[in-house]
C-alpha positions in Angstrom: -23.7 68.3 -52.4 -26.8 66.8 -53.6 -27.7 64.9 -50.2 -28.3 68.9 -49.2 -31.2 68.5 -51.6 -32.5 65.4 -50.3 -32.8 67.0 -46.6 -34.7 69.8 -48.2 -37.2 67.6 -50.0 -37.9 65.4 -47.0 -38.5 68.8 -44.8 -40.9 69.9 -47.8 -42.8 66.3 -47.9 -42.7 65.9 -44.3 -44.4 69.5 -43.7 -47.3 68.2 -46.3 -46.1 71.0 -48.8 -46.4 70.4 -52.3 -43.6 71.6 -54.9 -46.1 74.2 -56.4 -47.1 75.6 -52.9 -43.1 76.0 -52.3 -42.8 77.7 -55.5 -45.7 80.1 -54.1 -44.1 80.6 -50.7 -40.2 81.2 -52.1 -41.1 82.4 -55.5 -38.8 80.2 -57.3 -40.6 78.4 -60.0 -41.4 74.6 -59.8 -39.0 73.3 -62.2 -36.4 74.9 -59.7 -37.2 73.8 -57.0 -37.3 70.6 -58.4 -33.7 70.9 -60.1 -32.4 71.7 -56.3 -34.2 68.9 -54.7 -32.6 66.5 -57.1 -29.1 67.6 -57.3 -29.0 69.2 -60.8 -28.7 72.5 -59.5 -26.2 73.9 -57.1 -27.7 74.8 -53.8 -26.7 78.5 -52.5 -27.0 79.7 -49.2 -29.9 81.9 -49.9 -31.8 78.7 -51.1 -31.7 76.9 -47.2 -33.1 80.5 -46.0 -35.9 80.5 -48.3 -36.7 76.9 -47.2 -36.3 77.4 -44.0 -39.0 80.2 -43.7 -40.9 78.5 -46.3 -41.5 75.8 -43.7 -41.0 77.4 -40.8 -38.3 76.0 -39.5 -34.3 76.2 -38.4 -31.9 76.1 -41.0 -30.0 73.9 -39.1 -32.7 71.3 -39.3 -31.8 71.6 -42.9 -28.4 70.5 -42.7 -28.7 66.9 -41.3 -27.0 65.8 -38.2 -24.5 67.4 -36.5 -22.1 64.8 -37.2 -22.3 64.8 -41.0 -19.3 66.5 -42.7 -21.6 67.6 -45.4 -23.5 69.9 -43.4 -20.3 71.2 -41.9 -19.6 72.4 -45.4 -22.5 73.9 -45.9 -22.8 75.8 -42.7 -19.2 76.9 -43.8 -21.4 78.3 -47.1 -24.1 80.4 -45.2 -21.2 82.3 -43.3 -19.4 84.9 -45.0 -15.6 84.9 -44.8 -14.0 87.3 -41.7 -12.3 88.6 -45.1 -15.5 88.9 -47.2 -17.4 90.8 -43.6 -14.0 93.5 -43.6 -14.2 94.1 -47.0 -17.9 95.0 -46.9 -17.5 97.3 -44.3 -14.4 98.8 -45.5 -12.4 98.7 -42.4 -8.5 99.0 -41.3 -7.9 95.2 -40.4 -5.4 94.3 -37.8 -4.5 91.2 -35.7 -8.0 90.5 -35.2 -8.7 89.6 -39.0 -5.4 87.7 -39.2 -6.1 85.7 -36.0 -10.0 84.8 -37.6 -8.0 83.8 -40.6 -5.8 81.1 -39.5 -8.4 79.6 -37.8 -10.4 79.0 -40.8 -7.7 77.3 -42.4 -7.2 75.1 -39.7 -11.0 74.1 -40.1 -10.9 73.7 -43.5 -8.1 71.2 -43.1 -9.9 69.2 -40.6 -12.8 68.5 -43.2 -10.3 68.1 -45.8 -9.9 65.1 -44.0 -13.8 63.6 -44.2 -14.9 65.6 -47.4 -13.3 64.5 -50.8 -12.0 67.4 -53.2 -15.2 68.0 -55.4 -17.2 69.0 -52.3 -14.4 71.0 -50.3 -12.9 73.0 -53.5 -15.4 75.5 -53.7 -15.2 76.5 -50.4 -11.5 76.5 -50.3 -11.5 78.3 -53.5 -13.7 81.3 -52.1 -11.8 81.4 -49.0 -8.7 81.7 -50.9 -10.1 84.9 -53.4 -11.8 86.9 -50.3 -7.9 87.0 -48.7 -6.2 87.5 -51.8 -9.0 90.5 -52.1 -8.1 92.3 -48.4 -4.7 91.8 -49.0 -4.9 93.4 -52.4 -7.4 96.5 -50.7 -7.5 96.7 -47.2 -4.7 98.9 -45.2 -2.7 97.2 -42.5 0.7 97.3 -40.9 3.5 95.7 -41.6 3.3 92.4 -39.4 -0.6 92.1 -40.2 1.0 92.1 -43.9 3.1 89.1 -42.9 0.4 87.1 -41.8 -2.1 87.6 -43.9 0.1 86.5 -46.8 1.1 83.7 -44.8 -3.3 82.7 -45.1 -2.8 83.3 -48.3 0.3 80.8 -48.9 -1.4 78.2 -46.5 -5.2 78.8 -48.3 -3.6 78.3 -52.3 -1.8 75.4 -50.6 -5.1 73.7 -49.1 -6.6 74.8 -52.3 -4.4 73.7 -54.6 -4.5 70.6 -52.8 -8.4 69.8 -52.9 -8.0 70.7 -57.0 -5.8 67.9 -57.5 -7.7 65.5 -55.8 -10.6 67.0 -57.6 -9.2 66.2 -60.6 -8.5 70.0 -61.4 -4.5 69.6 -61.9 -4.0 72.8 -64.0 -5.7 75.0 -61.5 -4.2 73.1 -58.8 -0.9 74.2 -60.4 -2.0 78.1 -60.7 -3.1 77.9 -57.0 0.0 76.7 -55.6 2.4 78.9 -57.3 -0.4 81.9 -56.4 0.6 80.8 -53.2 4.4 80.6 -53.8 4.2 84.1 -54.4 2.4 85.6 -51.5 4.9 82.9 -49.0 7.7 84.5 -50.5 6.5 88.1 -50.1 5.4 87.0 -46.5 9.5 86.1 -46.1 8.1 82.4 -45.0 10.8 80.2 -47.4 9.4 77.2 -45.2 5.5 77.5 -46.5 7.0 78.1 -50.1 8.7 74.2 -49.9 5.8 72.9 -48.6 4.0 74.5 -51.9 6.4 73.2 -54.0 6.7 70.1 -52.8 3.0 69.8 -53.0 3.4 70.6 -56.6 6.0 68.0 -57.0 3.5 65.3 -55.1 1.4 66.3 -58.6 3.4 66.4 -61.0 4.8 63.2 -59.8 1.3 61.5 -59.9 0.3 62.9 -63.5 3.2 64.4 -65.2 7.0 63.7 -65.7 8.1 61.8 -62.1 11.8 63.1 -63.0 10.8 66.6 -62.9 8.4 66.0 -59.7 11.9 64.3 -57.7 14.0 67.7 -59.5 11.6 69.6 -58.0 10.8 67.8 -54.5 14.9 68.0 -54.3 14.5 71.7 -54.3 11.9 72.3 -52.1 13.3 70.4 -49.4 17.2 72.0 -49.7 15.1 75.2 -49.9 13.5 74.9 -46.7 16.6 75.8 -44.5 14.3 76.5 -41.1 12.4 73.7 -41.6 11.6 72.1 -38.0 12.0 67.6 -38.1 8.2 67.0 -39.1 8.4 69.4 -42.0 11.8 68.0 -43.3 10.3 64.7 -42.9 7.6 65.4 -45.2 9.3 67.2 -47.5 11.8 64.0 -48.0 8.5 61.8 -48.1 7.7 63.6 -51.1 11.2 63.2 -52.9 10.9 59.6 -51.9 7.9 59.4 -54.1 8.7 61.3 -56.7 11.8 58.9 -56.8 9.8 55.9 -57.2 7.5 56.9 -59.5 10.7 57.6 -61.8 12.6 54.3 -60.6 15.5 55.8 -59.1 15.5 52.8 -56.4 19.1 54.4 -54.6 17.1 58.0 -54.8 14.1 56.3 -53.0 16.2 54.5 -50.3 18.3 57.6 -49.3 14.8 59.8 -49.4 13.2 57.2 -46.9 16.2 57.1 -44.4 16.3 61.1 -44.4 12.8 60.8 -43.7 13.3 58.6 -40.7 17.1 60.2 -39.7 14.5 63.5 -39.1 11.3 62.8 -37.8 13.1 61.1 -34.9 14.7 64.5 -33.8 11.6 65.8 -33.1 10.9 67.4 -30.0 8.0 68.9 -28.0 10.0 71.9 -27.3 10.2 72.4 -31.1 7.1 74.5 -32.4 5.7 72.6 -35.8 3.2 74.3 -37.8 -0.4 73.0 -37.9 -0.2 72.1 -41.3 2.0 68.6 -40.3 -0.4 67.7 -38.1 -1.6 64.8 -40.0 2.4 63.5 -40.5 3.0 60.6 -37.9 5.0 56.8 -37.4 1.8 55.3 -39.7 2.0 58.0 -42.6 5.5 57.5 -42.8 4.6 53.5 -42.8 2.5 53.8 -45.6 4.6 56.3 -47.7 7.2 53.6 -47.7 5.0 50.7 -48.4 3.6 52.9 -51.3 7.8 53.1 -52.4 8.4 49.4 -51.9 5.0 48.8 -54.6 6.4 51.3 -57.0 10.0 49.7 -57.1 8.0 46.2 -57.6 9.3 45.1 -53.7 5.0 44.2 -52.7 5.5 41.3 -50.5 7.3 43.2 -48.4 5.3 45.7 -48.6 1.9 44.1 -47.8 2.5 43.9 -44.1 3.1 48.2 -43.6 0.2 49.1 -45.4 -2.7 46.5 -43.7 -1.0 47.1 -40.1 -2.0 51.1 -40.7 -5.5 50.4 -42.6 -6.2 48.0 -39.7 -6.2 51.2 -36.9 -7.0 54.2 -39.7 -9.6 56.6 -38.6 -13.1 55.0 -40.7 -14.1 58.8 -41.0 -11.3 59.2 -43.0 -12.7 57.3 -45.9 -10.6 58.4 -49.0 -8.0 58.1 -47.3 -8.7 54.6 -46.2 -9.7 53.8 -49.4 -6.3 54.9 -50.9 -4.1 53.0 -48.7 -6.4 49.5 -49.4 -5.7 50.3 -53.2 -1.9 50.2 -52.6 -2.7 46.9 -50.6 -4.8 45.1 -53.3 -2.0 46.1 -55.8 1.2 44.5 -53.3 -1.3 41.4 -53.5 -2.2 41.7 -56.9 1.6 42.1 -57.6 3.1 39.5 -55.4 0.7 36.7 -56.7 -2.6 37.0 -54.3 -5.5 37.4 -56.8 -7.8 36.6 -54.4 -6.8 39.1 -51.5 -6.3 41.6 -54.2 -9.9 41.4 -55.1 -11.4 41.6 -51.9 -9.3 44.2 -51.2 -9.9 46.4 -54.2 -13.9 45.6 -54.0 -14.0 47.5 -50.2 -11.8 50.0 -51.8 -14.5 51.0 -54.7 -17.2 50.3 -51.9 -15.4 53.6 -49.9 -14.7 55.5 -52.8 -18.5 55.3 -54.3 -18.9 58.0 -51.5 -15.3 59.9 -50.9 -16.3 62.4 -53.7 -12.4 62.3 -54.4 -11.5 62.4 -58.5 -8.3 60.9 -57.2 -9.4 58.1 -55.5 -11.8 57.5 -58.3 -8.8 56.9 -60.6 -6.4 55.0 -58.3 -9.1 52.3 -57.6 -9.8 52.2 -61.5 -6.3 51.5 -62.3 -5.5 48.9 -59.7 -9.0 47.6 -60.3 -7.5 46.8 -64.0 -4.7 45.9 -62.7 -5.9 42.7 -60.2 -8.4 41.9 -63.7 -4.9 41.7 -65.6 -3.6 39.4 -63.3 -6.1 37.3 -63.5 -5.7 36.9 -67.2 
């Protein structure tokens, strides 16, 4: 988050203050300072504050504009958890803490979508540990025990999510089955196949593909109250795992069960929030992602550009992931020069997705179109 430090360095320069009068007016030394402003050391909440009265003025001017996922993050720093705030003050918690709960999560999926895994781990991460914490001290009934385990399976999930695409695939592992746990005590089998079958999406990316579709199998003939969207991407991820270990009849019946059950359903069928990303254009480019693997691009090409053409442009990494499959369908069917062109806007998104990920897909396709070209 070293743009954070930019913003505090412009307030500092526009305010006519020089580094060593901030060091006199926070009473954090120069060099510090100087390591914050620049990026080379983390900034904490208690930095901002120190600005911010430094200079005499809001820490929200600190933050950039409103509209700047970044400073959604780091607003999400300055405020304690509603776990951390009942821990310190040692209370009972109830529905009230459960309710606070679940609605973090559901923020911090919606900037999982604009902020790339090296940014939103962190935040995820401490999230996560504050409700393993109150579960582990505070006193509460019964069905305040079921949901707050159910935070805790749907945090290690988001968590475990933003590791992998952070690059961190051993802790990304430890979270999810962290998470495993608590959705099992929690008596939620649905949340553990979603866990698992995260996992699976993992191991299937950077370990042993066979293991990742074993696994995916599992996960979704686990998952016996699964509602349509759920099943649907639970049988996205055995498609991929299938791919990625060339099972091509695997990979066919995986992509019709995904279609057989997202068309049952239903608005009087309750999904939960986290499938709210799952529609007709995911599904497109899951299958366009399949036909790649299995060395079908041409056919392909036309799925993936028809859902980048329409995709959200805050959603960069994403974006930038579903061009790298494209470039590769062109580099693969023959089209050096679309697959360049392709793969050049991809690296031009990923520069600032902040995604480990996305930084390797677009590496390895990038080699991939030079290969071609040989």
């Amino acid at each position: 988050m070293d743009n954070l430090g930019a913003m505090l360095r412009a307030a500092r320069v526009a305010a006519g203050v020089s580094l060593s009068a901030m060091a006199e007016r926070t009473h954090y030394s120069k060099p510090y300072l100087g390591q914050l402003e620049t990026g080379k050391r983390m900034i904490k909440p208690e930095h901002v504050t120190a600005y911010a009265r430094a200079l005499d003025v809001p820490e929200s001017a600190l933050y950039g504009p409103m509209g700047d996922p970044l400073r959604a993050a780091h607003e999400w720093l300055v405020s304690d958890s509603p776990a951390k705030a009942h821990l310190d003050s040692g209370r009972r918690v109830g529905a009230e803490l459960a309710t606070a709960l679940e609605t973090r999560v559901v923020r911090l999926r919606n900037l999982d979508d604009v902020i790339g895994g090296r940014e939103l781990f962190p935040l995820v991460r401490n999230e996560l540990l504050d409700a393993q914490q109150t579960i582990q001290t505070a006193a509460y009934d019964a069905r305040t025990s079921r949901r707050l385990l159910t935070v805790v399976g749907e945090l290690a999930q988001l968590a475990g999510w933003v590791a992998s695409d952070a690059g961190r695939y051993r802790e990304a592992q430890r979270v999810y089955l962290s998470g495993v746990s608590a959705a099992r005590e929690a008596g939620d089998d649905v949340l553990v196949a979603q866990l698992l079958s995260c996992l699976s999406y993992q191991i299937a990316n950077v370990g042993n593909p066979v293991d990742a579709a074993l696994l995916a199998r599992t996960a979704a003939a686990g998952a016996r109250r699964a509602t349509p969207v759920v099943r649907a991407l639970l049988w996205e991820r055995v498609a991929w795992a299938s791919a990625r270990s060339r099972d091509r009849e695997g990979t066919r019946r995986a992509l019709d069960a995904v279609d057989d059950v997202y068309e049952r359903r239903s608005p009087s069928i309750e999904e939960p929030e986290w499938v709210y990303w799952v529609n007709r254009d995911e599904i497109a480019v899951m299958a366009g992602r399949c036909m790649v693997e299995l060395g079908d691009p041409r056919n392909a090409a036309p799925l993936l550009s028809a859902v980048i053409e329409k995709y959200p442009a805050e959603h960069v990494r994403e974006r930038a992931l579903y061009m790298s499959w494209l470039a590769e369908s062109y580099a693969r069917a023959g089209d050096r020069g679309a697959a360049n062109e392709v793969i050049a806007r991809a690296r031009a998104l990923a520069d600032s997705a902040q995604s480990t990920r996305l930084d390797a897909r677009v590496d390895h396709v990038h080699l991939l179109v030079s290969d071609h070209e040989r």
